[in-house]
Residue, then its C-alpha position, 0 to 999 in steps of 0.5 A: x357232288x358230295x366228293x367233290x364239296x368234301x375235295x374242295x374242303x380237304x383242298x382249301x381247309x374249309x369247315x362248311x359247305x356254306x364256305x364252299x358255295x362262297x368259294x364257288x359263288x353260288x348261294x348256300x341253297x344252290x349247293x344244298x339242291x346239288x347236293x341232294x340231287x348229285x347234280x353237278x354245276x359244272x360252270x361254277x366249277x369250271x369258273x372256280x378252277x380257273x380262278x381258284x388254279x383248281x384242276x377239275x381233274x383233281x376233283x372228279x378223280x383225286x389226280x392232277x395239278x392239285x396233287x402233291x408233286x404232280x407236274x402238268x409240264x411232265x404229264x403234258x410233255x409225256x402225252x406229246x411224246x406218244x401223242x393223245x392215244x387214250x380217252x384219259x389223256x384227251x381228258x387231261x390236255x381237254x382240261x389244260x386248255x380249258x384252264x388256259x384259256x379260262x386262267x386268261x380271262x380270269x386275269x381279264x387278258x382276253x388275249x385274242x387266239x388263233x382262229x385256227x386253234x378254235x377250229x380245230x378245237x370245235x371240231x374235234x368236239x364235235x366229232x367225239x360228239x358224233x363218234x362216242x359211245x358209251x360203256x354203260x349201255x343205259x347212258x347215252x350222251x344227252x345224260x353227260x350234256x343234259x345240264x351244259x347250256x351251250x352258247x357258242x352259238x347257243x342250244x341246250x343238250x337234253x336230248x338226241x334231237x339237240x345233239x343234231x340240231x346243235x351239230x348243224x348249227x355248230x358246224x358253219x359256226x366254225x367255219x365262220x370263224x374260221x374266215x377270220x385270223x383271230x378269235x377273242x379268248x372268251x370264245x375259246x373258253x366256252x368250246x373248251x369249257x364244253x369239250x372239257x365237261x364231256x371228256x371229264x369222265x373218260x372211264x365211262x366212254x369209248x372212242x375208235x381209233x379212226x376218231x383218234x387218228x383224227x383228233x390227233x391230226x385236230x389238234x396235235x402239235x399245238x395243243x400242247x403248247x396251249x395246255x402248258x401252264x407255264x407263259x401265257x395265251x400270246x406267246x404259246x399260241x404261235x405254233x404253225x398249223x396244217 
């Protein structure tokens, strides 16, 4: 958490961490408890980034849309080229959508998305949910979702137990929203949001490639249209799906 205060600073030329938890909207002693306990809050950083079009790429591993010349359009139209073939490049398009999606709410648009686009997006989450594994044979996935309170339906990820019960339930969740044409943008954020955190770290975890097969089929070519920066949710989210 201290790299990622002392970024927000370099980022923004603030002087104190009291400007940062104003910048993140949190009281001074929220910041000083995640501080000293290298907890990360991730909804306030997430809300921050969209506001503040900070990438949480950028703060977590000093690359993306708030480095000096890079480009997301190239990057994302580099990956929709090979296609999504590594973790760190699910991670970037992850994180795009979630900043899209978010950016949209921020201005209060609140565009309505294609229900067919959440759907997808859920269900690609869940199954990097159920296929992941991690590198560090110590961490198991609760120690990534611990902290995220999931409300789409609704659920806390502490342990192997919530994992399941979260599966099952987010599973008829999406196939009820499935039954409808549109979705309100504020649902599509909270999976984004999700699946962004999870991905946020893609050196400490692996997945197979049938998983990636599959998450191309998920979300490929649509996802990229969604995570380009550039125009907004109404008019990107036409691309014809499968």
């Amino acid at each position: 958490m201290v790299e990622i205060i002392e970024a927000i600073k370099s980022l923004r030329g603030l002087d104190s961490d009291l400007a940062v938890s104003r910048l993140l909207g949190i009281r001074p002693q929220t910041l000083t408890v995640a501080k000293s306990r290298g907890s990360i809050p991730y909804r306030d950083l997430i809300d921050m980034s969209a506001r503040e079009n900070i990438s949480l790429e950028w703060l977590f591993h000093g690359t993306g849309p708030s480095d000096k010349g890079f480009s997301p359009e190239k990057k994302i139209d580099q990956i929709k080229k090979s296609g999504i073939l590594e973790t760190k490049e699910l991670s970037f398009i992850i994180n795009e959508i979630q900043r899209s999606y978010h950016a949209s709410m921020i201005r209060k648009e609140n565009q309505d998305v294609i229900s067919k686009e959440v759907v997808n997006l859920g269900e690609a989450f869940v199954l990097v949910l159920k296929t992941i594994s991690f590198k560090n044979k110590k961490k198991r996935l609760s120690d990534f979702m611990f902290f995220f309170y999931l409300d789409w339906p609704s659920g806390e990820l502490s342990k192997t137990s919530d994992i399941k019960q979260f599966i099952e339930v987010a599973e008829p969740f999406l196939s009820d929203i499935g039954r409808t044409k549109k979705v309100p943008c504020h649902v599509a954020g909270k999976i984004a949001s999700c699946f962004s955190v999870l991905v946020q770290h893609p050196l400490n975890f692996s997945l197979p490639e049938e998983t990636f097969v599959a998450i191309r089929k998920l979300l490929e070519p649509w996802c990229f249209d969604v995570a380009n920066p550039v125009g907004d949710l109404g008019n990107k989210s036409q691309t014809t799906h499968d």
